[in-house]
KEDREN-820388 format. One record per atom (N, C-alpha, C, O, CB): residue in three letters; residue number from 1; z, x, y. Coordinates in Angstrom, 1 decimal, always signed. Last residue first. Glycine has a CB too. Example, Ala and Ser with C-alpha at 12.3 -4.5 7.8 and 13.67 -1.06 7.14 Angstrom:
BEGIN
+-----+-----+--------+--------+--------+
|   r |   k |      w |      u |      v |
+-----+-----+--------+--------+--------+
| Ser |   2 |   +7.1 |  +12.8 |   -2.2 |
| Ser |   2 |   +7.1 |  +13.7 |   -1.1 |
| Ser |   2 |   +7.9 |  +12.9 |   +0.0 |
| Ser |   2 |   +8.0 |  +13.4 |   +1.1 |
| Ser |   2 |   +5.7 |  +14.1 |   -0.6 |
| Ala |   1 |   +7.8 |  +13.2 |   -5.7 |
| Ala |   1 |   +7.8 |  +12.3 |   -4.5 |
| Ala |   1 |   +7.8 |  +13.2 |   -3.3 |
| Ala |   1 |   +8.5 |  +14.2 |   -3.3 |
| Ala |   1 |   +9.0 |  +11.3 |   -4.5 |
+-----+-----+--------+--------+--------+
//
This chain:
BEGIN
+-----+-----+--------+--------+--------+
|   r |   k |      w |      u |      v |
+-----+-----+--------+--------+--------+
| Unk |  67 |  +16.2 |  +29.2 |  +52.4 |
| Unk |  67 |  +17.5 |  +29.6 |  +52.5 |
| Unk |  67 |  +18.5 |  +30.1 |  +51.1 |
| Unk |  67 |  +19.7 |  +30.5 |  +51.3 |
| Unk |  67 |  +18.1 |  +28.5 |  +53.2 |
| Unk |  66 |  +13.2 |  +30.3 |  +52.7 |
| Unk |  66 |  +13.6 |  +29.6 |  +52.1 |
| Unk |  66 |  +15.5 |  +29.8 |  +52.5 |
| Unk |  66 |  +15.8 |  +30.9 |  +53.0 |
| Unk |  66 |  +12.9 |  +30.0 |  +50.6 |
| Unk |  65 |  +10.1 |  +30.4 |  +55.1 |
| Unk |  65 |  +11.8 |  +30.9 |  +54.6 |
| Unk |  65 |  +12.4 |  +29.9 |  +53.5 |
| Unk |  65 |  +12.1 |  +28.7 |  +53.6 |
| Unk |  65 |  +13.1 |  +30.9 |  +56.1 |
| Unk |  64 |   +8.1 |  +29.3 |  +56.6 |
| Unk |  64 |   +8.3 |  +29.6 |  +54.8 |
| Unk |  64 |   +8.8 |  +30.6 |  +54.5 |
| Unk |  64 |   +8.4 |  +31.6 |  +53.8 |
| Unk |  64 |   +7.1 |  +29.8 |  +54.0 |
| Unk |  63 |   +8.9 |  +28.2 |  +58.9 |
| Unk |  63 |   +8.0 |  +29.7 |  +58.8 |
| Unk |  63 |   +8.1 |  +30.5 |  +57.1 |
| Unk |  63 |   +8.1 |  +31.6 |  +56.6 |
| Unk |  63 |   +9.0 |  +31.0 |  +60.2 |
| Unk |  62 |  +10.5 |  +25.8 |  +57.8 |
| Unk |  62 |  +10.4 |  +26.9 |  +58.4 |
| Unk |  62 |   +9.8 |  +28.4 |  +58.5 |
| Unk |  62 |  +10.3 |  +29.4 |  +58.2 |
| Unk |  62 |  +11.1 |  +27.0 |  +58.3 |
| Unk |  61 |  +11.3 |  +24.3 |  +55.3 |
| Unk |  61 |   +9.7 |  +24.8 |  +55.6 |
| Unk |  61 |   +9.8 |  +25.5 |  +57.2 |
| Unk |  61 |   +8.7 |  +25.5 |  +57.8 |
| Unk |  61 |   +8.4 |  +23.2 |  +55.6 |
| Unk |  60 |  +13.9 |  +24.0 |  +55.7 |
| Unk |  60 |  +13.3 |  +24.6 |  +54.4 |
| Unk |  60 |  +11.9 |  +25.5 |  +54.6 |
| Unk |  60 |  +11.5 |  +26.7 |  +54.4 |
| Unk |  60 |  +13.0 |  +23.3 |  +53.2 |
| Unk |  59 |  +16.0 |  +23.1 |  +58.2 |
| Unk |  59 |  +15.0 |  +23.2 |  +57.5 |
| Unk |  59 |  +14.1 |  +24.2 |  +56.5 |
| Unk |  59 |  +13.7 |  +25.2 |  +57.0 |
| Unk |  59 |  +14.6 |  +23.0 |  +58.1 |
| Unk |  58 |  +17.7 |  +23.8 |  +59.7 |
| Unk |  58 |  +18.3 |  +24.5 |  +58.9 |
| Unk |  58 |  +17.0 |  +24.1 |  +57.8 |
| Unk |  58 |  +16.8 |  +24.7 |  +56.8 |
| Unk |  58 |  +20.0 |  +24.1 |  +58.7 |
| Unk |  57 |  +16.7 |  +22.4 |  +62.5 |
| Unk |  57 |  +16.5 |  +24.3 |  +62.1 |
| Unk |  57 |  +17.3 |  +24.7 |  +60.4 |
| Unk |  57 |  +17.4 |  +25.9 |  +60.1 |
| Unk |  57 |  +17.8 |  +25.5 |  +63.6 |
| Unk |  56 |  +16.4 |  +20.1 |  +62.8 |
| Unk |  56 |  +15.8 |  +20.9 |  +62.0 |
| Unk |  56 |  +15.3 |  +22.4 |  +61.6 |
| Unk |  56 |  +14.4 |  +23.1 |  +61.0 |
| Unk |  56 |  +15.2 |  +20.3 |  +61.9 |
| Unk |  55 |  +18.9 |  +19.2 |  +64.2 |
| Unk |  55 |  +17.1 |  +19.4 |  +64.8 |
| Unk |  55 |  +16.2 |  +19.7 |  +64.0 |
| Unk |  55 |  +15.1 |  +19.8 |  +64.4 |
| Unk |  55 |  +16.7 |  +20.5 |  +65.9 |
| Unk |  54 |  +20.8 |  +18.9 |  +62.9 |
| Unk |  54 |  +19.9 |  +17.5 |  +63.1 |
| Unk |  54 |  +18.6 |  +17.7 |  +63.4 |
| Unk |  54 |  +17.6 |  +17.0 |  +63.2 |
| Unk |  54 |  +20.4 |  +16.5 |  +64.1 |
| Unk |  53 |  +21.2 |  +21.7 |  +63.1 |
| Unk |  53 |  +21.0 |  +20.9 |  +62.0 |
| Unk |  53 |  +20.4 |  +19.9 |  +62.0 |
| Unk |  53 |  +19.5 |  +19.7 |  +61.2 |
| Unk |  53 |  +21.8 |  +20.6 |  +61.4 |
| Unk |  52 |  +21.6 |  +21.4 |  +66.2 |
| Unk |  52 |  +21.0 |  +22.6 |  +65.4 |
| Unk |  52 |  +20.3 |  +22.3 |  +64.0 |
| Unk |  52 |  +19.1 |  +22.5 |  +63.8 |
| Unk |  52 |  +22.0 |  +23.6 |  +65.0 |
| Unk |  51 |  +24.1 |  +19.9 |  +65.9 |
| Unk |  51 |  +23.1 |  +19.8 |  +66.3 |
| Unk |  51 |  +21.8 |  +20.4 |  +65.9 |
| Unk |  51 |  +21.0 |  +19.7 |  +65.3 |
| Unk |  51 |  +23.4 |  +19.8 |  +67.1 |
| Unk |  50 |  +26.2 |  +21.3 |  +64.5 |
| Unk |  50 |  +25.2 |  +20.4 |  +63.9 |
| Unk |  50 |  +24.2 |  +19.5 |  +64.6 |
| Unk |  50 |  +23.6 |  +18.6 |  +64.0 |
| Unk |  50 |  +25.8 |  +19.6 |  +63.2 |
| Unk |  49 |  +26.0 |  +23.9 |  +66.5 |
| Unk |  49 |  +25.7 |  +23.9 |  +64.8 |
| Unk |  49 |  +25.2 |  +22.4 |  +64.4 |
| Unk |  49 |  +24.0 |  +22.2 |  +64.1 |
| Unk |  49 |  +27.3 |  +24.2 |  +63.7 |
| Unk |  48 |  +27.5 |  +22.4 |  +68.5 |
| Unk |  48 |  +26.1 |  +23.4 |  +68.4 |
| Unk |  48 |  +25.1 |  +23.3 |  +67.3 |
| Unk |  48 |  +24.0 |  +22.9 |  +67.2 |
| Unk |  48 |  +26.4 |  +24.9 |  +68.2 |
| Unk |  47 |  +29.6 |  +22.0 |  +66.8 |
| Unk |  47 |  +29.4 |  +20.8 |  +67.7 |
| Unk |  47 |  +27.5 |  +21.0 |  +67.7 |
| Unk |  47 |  +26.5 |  +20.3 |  +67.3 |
| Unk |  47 |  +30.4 |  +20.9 |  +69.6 |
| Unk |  46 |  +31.3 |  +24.1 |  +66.2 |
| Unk |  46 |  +30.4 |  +22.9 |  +65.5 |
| Unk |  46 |  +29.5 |  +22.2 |  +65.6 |
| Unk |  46 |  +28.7 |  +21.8 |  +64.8 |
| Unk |  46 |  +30.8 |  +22.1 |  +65.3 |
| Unk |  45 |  +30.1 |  +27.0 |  +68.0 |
| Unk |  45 |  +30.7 |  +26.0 |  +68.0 |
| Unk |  45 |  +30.2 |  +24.5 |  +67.3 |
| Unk |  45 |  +29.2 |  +23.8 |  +67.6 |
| Unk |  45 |  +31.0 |  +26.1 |  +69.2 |
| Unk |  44 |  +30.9 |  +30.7 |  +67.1 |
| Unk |  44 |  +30.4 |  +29.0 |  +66.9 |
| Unk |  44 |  +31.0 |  +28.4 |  +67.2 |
| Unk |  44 |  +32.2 |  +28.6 |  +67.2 |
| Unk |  44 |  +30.2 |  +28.3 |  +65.8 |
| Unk |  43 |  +30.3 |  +34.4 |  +66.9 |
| Unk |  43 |  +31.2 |  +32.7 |  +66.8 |
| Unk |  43 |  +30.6 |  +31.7 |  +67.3 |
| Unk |  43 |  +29.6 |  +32.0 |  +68.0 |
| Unk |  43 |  +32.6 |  +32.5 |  +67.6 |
| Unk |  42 |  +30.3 |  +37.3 |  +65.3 |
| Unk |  42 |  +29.9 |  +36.7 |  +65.8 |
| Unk |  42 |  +30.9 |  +35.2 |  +65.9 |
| Unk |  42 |  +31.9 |  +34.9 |  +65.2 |
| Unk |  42 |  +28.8 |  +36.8 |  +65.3 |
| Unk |  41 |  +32.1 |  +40.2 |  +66.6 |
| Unk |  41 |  +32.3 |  +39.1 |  +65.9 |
| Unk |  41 |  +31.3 |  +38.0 |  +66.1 |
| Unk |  41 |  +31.4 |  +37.5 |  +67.3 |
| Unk |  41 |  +33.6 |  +38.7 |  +66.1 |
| Unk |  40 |  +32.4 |  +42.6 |  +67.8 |
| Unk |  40 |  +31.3 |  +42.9 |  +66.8 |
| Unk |  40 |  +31.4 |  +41.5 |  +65.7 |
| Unk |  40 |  +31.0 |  +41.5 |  +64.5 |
| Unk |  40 |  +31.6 |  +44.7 |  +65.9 |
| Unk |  39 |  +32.4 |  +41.2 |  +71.0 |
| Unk |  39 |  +32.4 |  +42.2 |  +70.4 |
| Unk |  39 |  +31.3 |  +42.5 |  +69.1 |
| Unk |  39 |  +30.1 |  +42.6 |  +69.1 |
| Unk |  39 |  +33.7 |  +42.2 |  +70.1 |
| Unk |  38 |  +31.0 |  +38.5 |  +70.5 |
| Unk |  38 |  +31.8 |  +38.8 |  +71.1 |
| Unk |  38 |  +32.5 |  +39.5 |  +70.2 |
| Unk |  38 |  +33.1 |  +39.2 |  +69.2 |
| Unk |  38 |  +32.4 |  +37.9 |  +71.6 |
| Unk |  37 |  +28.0 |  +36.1 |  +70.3 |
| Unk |  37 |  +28.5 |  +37.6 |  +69.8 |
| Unk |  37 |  +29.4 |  +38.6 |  +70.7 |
| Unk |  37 |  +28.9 |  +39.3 |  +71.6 |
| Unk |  37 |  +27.3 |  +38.4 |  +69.5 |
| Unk |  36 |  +27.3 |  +33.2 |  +69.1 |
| Unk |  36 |  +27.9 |  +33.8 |  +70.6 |
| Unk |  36 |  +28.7 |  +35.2 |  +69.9 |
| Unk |  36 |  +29.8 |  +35.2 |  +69.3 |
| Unk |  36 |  +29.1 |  +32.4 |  +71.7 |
| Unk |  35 |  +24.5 |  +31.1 |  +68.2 |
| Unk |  35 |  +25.7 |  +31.7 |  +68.2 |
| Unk |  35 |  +26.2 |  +32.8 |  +68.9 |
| Unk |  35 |  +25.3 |  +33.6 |  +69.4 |
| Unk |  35 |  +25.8 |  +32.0 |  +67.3 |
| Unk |  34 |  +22.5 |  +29.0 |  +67.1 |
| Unk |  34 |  +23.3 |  +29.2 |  +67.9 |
| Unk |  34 |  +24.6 |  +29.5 |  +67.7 |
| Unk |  34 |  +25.5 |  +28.8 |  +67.4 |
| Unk |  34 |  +23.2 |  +28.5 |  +68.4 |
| Unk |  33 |  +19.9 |  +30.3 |  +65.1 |
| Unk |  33 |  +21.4 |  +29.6 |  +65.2 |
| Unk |  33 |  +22.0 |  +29.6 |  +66.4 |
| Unk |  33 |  +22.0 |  +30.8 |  +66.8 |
| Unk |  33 |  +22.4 |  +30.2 |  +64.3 |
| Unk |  32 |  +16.9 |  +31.3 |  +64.6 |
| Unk |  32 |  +17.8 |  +30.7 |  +65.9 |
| Unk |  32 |  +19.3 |  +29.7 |  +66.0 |
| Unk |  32 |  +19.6 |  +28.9 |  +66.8 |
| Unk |  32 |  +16.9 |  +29.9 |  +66.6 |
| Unk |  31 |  +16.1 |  +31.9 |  +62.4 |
| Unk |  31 |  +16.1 |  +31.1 |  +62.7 |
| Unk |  31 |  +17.0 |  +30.2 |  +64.6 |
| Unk |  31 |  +17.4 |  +29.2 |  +65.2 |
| Unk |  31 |  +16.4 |  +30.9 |  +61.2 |
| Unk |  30 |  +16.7 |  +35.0 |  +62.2 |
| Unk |  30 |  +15.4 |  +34.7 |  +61.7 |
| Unk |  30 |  +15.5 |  +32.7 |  +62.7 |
| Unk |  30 |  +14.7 |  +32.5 |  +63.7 |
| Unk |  30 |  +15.3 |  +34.9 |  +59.2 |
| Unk |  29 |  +19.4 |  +35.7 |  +62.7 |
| Unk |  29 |  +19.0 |  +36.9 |  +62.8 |
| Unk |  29 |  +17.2 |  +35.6 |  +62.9 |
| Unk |  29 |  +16.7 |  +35.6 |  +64.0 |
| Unk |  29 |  +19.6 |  +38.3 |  +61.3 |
| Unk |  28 |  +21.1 |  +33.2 |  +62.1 |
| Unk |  28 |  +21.1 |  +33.8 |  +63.5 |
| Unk |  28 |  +20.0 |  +34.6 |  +63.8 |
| Unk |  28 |  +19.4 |  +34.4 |  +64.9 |
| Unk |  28 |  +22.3 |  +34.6 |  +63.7 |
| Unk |  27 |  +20.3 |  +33.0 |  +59.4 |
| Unk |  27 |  +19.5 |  +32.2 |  +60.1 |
| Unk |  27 |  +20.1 |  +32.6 |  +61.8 |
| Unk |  27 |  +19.3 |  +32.2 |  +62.8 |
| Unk |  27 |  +19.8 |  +30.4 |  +59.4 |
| Unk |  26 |  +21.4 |  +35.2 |  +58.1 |
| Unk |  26 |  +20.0 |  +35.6 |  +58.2 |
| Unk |  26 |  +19.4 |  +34.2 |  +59.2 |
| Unk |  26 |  +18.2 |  +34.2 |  +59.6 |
| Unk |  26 |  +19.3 |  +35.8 |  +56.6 |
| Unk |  25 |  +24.4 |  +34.3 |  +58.4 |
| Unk |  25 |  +23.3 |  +35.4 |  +59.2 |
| Unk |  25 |  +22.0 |  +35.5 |  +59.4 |
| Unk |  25 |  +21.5 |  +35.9 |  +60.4 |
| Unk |  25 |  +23.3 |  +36.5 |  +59.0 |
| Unk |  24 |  +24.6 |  +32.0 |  +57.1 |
| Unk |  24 |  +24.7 |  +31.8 |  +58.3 |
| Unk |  24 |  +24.1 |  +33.3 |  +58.9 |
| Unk |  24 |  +23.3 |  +33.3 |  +59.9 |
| Unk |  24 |  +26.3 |  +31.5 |  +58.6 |
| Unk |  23 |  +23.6 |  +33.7 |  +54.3 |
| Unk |  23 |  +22.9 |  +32.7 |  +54.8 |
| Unk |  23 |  +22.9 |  +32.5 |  +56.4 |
| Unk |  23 |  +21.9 |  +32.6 |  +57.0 |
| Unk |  23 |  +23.4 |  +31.6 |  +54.0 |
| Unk |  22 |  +26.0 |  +35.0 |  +54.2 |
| Unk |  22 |  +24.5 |  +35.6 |  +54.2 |
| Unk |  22 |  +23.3 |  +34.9 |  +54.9 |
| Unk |  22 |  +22.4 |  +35.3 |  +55.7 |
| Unk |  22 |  +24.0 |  +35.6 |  +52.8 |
| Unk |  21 |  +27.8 |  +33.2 |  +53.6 |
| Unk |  21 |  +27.9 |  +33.6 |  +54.6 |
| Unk |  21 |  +26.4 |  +34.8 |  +55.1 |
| Unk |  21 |  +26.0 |  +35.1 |  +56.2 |
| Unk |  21 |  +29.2 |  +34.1 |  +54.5 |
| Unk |  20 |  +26.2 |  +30.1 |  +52.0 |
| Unk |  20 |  +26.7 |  +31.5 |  +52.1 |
| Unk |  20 |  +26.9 |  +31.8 |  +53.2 |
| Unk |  20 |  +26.4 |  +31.1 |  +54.0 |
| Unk |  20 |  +26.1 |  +32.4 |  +51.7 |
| Unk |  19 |  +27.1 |  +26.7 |  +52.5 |
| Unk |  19 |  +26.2 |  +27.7 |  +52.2 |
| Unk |  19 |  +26.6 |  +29.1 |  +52.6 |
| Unk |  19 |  +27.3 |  +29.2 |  +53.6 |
| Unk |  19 |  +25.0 |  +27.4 |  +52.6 |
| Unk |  18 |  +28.4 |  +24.5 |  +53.7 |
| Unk |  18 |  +28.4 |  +24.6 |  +52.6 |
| Unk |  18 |  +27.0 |  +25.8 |  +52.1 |
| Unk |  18 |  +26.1 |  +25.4 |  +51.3 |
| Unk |  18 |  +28.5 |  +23.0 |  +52.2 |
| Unk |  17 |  +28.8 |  +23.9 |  +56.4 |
| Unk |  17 |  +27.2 |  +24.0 |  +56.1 |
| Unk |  17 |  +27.3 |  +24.0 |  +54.7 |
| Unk |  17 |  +26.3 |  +23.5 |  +54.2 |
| Unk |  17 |  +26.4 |  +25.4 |  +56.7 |
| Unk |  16 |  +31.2 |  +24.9 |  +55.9 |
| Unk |  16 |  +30.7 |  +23.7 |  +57.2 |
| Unk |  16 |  +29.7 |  +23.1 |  +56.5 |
| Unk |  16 |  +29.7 |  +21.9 |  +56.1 |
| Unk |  16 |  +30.1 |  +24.4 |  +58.9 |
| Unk |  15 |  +31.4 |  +27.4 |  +55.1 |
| Unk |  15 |  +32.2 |  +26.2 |  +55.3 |
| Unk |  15 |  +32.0 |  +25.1 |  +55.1 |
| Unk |  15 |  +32.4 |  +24.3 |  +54.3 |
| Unk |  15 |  +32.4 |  +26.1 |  +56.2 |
| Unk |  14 |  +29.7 |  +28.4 |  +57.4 |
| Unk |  14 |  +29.5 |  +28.9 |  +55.8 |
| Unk |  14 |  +30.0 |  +27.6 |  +55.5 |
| Unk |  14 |  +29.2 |  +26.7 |  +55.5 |
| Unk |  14 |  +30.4 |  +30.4 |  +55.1 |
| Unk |  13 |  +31.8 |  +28.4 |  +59.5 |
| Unk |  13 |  +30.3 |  +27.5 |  +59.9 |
| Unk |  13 |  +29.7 |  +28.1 |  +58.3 |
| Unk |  13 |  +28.5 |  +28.1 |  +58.6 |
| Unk |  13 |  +29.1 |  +28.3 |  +61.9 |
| Unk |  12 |  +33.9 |  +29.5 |  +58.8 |
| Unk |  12 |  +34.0 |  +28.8 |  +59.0 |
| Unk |  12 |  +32.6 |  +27.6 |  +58.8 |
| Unk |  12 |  +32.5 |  +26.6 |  +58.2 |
| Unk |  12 |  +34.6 |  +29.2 |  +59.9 |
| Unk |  11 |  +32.7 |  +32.1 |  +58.5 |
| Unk |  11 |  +33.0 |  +32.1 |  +57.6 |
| Unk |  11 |  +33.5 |  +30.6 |  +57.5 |
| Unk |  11 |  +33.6 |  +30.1 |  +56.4 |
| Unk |  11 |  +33.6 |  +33.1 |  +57.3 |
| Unk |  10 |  +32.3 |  +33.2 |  +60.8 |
| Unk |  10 |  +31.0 |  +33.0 |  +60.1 |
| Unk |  10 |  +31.8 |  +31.8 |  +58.9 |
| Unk |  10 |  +31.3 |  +30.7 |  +58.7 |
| Unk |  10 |  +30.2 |  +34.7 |  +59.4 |
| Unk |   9 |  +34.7 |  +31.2 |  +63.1 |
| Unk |   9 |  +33.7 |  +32.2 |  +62.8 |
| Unk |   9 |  +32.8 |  +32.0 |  +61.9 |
| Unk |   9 |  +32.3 |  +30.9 |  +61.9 |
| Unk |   9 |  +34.2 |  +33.2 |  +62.5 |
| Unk |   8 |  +34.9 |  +29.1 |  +66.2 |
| Unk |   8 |  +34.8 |  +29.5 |  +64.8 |
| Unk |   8 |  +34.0 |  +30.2 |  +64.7 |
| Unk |   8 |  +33.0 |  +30.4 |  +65.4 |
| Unk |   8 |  +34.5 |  +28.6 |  +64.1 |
| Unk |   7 |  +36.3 |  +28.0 |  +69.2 |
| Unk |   7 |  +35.2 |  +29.0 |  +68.6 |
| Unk |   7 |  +35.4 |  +29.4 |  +67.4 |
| Unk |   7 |  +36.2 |  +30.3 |  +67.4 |
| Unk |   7 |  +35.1 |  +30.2 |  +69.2 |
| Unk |   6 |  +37.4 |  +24.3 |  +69.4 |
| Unk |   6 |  +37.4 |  +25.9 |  +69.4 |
| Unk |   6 |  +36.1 |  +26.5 |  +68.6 |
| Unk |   6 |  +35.3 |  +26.0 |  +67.8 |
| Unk |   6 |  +38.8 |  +26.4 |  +68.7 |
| Unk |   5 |  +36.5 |  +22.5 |  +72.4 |
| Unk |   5 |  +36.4 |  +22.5 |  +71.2 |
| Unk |   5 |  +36.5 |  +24.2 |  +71.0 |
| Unk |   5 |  +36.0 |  +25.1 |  +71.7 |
| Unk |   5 |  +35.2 |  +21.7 |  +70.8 |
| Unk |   4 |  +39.6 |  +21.4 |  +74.3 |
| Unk |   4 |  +38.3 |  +21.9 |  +74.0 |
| Unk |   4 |  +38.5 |  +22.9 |  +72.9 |
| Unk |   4 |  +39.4 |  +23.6 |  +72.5 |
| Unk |   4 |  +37.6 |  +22.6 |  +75.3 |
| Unk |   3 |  +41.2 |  +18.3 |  +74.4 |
| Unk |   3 |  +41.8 |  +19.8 |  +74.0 |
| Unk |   3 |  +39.9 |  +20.5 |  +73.6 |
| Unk |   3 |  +39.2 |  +19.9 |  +72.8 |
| Unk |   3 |  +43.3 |  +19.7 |  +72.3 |
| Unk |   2 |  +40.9 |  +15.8 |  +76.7 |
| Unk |   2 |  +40.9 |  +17.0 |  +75.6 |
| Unk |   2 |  +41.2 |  +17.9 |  +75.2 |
| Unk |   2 |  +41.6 |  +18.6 |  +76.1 |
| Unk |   2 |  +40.3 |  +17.3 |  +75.5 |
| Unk |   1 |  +43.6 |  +14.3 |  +78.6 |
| Unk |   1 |  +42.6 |  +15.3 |  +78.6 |
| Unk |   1 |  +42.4 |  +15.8 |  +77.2 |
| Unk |   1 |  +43.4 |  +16.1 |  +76.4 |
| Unk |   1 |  +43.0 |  +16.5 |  +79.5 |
+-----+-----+--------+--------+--------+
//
């Protein structure tokens, strides 16, 4: 059996993405990151995230946001 995948924080998926932690918020807040707010922490799962990425949410030309 697997061991399921764990919940990471901002600072992890920043990390990840190799881009600010500013950044991972304003794309929860403006771009639809997928992410799961427990208590006053938000959390992730990779797996989500780079999907998310392949789809082209972390894209540039997005409602002409820049990141």
């Amino acid at each position: 059996m697997t061991d399921p995948e764990p919940w990471v924080a901002v600072e992890d998926v920043a990390r990840h993405l190799g881009v600010s932690k500013d950044t991972v918020y304003r794309w929860i807040e403006g771009r639809s990151l997928p992410a799961h707010k427990i208590g006053r922490l938000w959390k992730f799962k990779l797996s989500d995230i780079d999907e998310w990425v392949r789809a082209g949410g972390a894209s540039d030309d997005l409602r002409g946001e820049t990141a």
